[in-house]
C-alpha positions as CSV (number, residue, x, y, z in Angstrom):
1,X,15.8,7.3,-4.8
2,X,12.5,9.6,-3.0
3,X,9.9,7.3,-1.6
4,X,6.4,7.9,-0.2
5,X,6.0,5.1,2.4
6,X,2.1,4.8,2.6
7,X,0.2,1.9,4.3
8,X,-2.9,0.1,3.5
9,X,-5.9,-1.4,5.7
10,X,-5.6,0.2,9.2
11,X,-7.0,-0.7,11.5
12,X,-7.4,-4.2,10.9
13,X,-6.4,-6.4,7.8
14,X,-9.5,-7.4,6.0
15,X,-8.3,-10.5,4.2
16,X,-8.3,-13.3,6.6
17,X,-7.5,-13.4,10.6
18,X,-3.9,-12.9,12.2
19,X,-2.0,-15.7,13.5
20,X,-1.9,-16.4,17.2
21,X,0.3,-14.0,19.1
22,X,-0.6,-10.8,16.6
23,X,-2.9,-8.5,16.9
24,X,-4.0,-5.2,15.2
25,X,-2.5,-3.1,17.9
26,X,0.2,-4.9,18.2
27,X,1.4,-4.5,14.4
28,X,0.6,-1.0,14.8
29,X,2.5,-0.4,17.7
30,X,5.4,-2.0,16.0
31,X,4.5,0.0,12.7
32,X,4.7,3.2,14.6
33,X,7.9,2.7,16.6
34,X,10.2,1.3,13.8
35,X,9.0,4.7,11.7
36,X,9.5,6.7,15.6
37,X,13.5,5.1,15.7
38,X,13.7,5.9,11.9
39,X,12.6,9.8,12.1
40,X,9.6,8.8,9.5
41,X,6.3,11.0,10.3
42,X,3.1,11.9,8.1
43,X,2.8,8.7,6.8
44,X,-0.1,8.0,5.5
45,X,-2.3,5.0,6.4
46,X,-5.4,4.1,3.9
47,X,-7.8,3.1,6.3
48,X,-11.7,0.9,5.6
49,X,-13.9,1.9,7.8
50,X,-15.9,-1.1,8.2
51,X,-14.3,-3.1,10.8
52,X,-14.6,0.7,12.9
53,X,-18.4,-0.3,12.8
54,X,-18.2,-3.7,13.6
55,X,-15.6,-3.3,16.1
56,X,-15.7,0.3,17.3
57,X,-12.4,-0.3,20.0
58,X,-10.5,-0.8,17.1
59,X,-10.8,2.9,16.7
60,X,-8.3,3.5,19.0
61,X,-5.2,2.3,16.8
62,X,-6.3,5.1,14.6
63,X,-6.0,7.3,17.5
64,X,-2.2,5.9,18.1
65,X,-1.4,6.5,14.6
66,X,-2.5,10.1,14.7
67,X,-1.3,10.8,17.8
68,X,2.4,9.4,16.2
69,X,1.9,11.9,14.1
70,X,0.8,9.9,11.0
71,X,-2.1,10.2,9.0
72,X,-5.2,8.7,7.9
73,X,-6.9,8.7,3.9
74,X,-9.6,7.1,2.9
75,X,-9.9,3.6,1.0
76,X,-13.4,3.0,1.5
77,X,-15.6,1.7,3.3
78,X,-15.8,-2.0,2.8
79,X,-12.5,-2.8,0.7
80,X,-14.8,-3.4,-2.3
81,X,-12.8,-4.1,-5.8
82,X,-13.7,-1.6,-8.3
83,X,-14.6,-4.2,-11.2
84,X,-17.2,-6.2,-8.8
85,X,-19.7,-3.7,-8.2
86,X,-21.4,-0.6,-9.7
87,X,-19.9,2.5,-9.8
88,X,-23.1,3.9,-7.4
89,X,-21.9,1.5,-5.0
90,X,-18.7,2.3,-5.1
91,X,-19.1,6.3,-4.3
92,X,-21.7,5.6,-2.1
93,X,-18.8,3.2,-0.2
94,X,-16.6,5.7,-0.5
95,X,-18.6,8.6,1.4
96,X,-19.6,6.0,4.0
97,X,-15.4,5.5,4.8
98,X,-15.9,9.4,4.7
99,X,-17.9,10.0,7.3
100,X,-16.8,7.3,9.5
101,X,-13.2,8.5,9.0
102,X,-13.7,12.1,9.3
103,X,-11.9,12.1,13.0
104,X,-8.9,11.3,11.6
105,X,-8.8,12.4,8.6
106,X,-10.1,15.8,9.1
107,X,-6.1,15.9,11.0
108,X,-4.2,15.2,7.8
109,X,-3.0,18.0,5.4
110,X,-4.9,17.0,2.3
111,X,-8.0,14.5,0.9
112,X,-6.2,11.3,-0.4
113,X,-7.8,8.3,-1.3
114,X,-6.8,5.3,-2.8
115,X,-8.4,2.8,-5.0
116,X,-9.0,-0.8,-3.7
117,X,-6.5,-3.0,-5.8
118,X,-5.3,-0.1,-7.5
119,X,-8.2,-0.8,-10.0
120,X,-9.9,1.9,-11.7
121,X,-12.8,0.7,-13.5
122,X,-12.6,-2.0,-16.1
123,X,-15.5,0.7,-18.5
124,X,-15.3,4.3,-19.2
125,X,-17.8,4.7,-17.8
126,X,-17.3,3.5,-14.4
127,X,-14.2,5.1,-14.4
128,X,-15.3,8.3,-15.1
129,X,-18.3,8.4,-12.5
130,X,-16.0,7.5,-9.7
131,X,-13.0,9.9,-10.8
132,X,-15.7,12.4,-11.0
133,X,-16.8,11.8,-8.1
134,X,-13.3,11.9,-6.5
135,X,-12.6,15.2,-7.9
136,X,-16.1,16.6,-7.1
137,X,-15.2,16.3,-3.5
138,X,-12.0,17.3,-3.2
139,X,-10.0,14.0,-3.2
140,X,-6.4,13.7,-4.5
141,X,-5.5,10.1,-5.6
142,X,-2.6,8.5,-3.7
143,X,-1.3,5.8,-6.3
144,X,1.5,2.7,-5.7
145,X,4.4,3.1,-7.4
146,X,6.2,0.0,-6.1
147,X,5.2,-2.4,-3.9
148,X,7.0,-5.7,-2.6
149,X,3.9,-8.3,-2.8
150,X,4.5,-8.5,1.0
151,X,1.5,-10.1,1.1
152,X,2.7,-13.4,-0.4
153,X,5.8,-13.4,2.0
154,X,3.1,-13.2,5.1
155,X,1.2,-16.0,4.1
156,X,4.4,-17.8,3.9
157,X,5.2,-16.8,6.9
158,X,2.3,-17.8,8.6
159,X,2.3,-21.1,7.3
160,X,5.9,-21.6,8.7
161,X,4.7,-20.3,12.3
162,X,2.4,-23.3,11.9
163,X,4.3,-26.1,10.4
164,X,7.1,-24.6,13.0
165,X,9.7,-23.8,9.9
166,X,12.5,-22.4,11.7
167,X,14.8,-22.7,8.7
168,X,11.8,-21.3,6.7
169,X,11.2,-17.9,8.4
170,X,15.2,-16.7,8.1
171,X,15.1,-17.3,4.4
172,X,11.7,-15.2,4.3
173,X,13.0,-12.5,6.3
174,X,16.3,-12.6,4.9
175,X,15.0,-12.5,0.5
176,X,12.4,-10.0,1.4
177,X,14.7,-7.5,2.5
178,X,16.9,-8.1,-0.5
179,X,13.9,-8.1,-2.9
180,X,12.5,-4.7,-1.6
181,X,15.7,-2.9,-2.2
182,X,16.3,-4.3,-5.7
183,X,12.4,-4.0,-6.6
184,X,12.6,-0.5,-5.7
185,X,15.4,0.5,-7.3
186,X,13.8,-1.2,-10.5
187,X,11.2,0.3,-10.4
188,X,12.6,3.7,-10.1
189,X,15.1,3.3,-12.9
190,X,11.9,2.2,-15.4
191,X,9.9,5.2,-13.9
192,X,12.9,7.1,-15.2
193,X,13.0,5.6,-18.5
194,X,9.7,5.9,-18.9
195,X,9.5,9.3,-17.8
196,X,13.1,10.5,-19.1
197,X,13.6,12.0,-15.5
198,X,13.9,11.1,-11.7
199,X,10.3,9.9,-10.2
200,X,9.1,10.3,-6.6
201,X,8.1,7.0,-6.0
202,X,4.7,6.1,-3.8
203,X,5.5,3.1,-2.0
204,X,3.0,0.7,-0.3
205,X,3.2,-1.8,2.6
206,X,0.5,-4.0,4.4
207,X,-0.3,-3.9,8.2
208,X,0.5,-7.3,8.0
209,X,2.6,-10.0,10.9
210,X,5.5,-10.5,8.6
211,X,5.7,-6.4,7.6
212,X,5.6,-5.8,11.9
213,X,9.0,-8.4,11.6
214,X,10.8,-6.7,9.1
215,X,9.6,-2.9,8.9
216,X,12.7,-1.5,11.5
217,X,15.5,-3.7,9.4
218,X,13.9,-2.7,6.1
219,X,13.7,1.1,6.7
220,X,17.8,1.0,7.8
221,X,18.1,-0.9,4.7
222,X,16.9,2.0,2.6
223,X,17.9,3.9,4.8
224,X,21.7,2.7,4.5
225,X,20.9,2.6,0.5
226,X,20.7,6.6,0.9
227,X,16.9,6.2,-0.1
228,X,15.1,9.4,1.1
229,X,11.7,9.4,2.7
230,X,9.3,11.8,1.6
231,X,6.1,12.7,2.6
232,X,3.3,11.4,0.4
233,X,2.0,15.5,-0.6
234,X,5.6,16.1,-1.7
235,X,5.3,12.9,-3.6
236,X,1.7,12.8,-5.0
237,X,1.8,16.5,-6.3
238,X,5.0,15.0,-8.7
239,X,3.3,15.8,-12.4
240,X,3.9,12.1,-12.9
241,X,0.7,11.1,-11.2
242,X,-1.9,13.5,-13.2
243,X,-3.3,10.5,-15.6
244,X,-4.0,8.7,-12.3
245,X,-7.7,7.5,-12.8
246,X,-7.9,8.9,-16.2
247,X,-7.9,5.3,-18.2
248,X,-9.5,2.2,-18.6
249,X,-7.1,-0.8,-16.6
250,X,-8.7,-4.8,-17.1
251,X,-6.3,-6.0,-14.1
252,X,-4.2,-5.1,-11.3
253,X,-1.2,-3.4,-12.1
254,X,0.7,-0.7,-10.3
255,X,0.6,2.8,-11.4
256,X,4.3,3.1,-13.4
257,X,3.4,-0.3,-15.1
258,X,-0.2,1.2,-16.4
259,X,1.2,3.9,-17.8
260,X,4.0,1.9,-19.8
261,X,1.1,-0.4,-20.9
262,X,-1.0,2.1,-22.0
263,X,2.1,3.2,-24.4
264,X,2.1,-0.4,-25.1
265,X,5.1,-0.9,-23.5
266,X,5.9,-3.3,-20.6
267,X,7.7,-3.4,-17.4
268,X,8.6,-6.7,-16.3
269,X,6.4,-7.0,-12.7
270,X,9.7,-8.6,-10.7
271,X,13.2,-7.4,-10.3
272,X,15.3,-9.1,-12.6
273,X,17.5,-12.0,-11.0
274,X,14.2,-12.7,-8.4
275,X,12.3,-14.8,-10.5
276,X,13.2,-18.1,-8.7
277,X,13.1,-16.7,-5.3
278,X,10.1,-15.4,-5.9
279,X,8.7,-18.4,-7.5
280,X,10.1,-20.4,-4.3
281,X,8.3,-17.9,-2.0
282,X,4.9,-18.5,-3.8
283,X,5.2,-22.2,-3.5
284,X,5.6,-21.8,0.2
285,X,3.0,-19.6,0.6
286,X,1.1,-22.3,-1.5
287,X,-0.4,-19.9,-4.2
């Protein structure tokens, strides 16, 4: 199993504030040593720029990251979602994460962005302005392969840091680490049905206070699973990833499950035998 580990939304997670006791840095900090103990460098971090303007300190944990010897792409400015604005707004968002960026990300070895929400455009032609627009200036697209909804596990984790759930935030920790390794094993066994050969899987994790709690334990974990880290060029420049941002998507879905759809097949969005968990974890996180 070859995985890109990428992550989104440095410096600062734009979705809601972090609990007391994290901080940006501090995930960061804890980001870049687990990947430091684990030998993991050139990961990439897709960074929006806004919070760089409001906040221009928080500049400084791109500096850390760089200086870790990671790097930084671009996923806009503001974190807007494809399908709720024009595409003009969009490109124009881009280039403004662009410029801003451009001190980091003149450091990495290539032009990646990623799309916000892995959406793409929900018309042609949206979808073909900004793809043109990527390609125009020079941008290779840096898709998610698997991901482990980490993001649902956080908010449950957060809401047993308030309710003080101390049997709670062992069973978190503890299904999240099983879930990753048997979602990413899924989902490179369907990338290789669908593909009829071995993918290099892009995978993508969150700067999030329940990622900085599990990151070191999960990378052993993969790590022990003889999973192989690679960087996200090796990955990315796999001829799998060539129809990125070449069709029309209505709704999230990551990149292997677009594809099967679009061959009007479909690739279950769980590991099989996670269901209930998961269902247990969603509850808790009160989705």
């Amino acid at each position: 199993m070859h995985l890109a580990l990428t992550i989104d939304d440095l410096p600062v997670w734009p979705h809601g504030p972090y609990p007391d006791g994290y901080t940006a840095s501090l995930i960061t900090e804890t980001l870049i040593s687990a990947l430091e103990r684990h030998h993991l460098r050139g990961v990439f971090a897709f960074c929006n720029s806004k919070a760089l303007v409001e906040e221009p300190s928080l500049g400084r944990i791109l500096d850390r990251w760089v200086e870790a010897g990671h790097y930084v792409g671009n996923h806009t400015h503001s974190h807007h979602i494809l399908h709720d604005v024009s595409a003009r707004e969009y490109m124009e968002d881009i280039e403004r994460a662009t410029r801003h960026l451009a001190p980091w990300m003149r450091r990495s070895p290539g032009k990646y962005f990623r799309y916000c929400l892995n959406h793409w455009g929900e018309t042609e032609e949206k979808r073909r302005a900004v793809k043109d627009h990527l390609d125009a200036h020079g941008y290779r697209i840096a898709e998610v392969t698997t991901w482990f909804y980490e993001w649902m596990w956080d908010q449950a984790f957060q809401k047993c840091l308030v309710s003080r759930d101390e049997d709670g935030i062992p069973f978190l920790k503890r299904t999240f680490l099983e879930f990753s390794i048997a979602q990413a094993r899924f989902d490179a066994k369907a990338g290789e049905e669908l593909c009829g050969r071995e993918i290099k899987s892009i995978l993508l994790l969150h700067n999030l206070p329940f990622v900085a709690e599990v990151i070191d334990t999960m990378l052993a974990r993969f790590l022990e699973e003889e999973a192989q880290f690679i960087p996200l060029e090796e990955a990315a420049a796999d001829p799998f990833y060539d129809q990125a941002g070449t069709f029309v998507t209505d709704t999230f879905r990551t990149y292997l499950r677009k594809l099967a759809y679009e061959r009007g097949q479909k690739i279950p969005a769980i590991a099989p035998g996670f269901e209930n968990i998961f269902d247990r974890v969603r509850k808790m996180a009160a989705l």
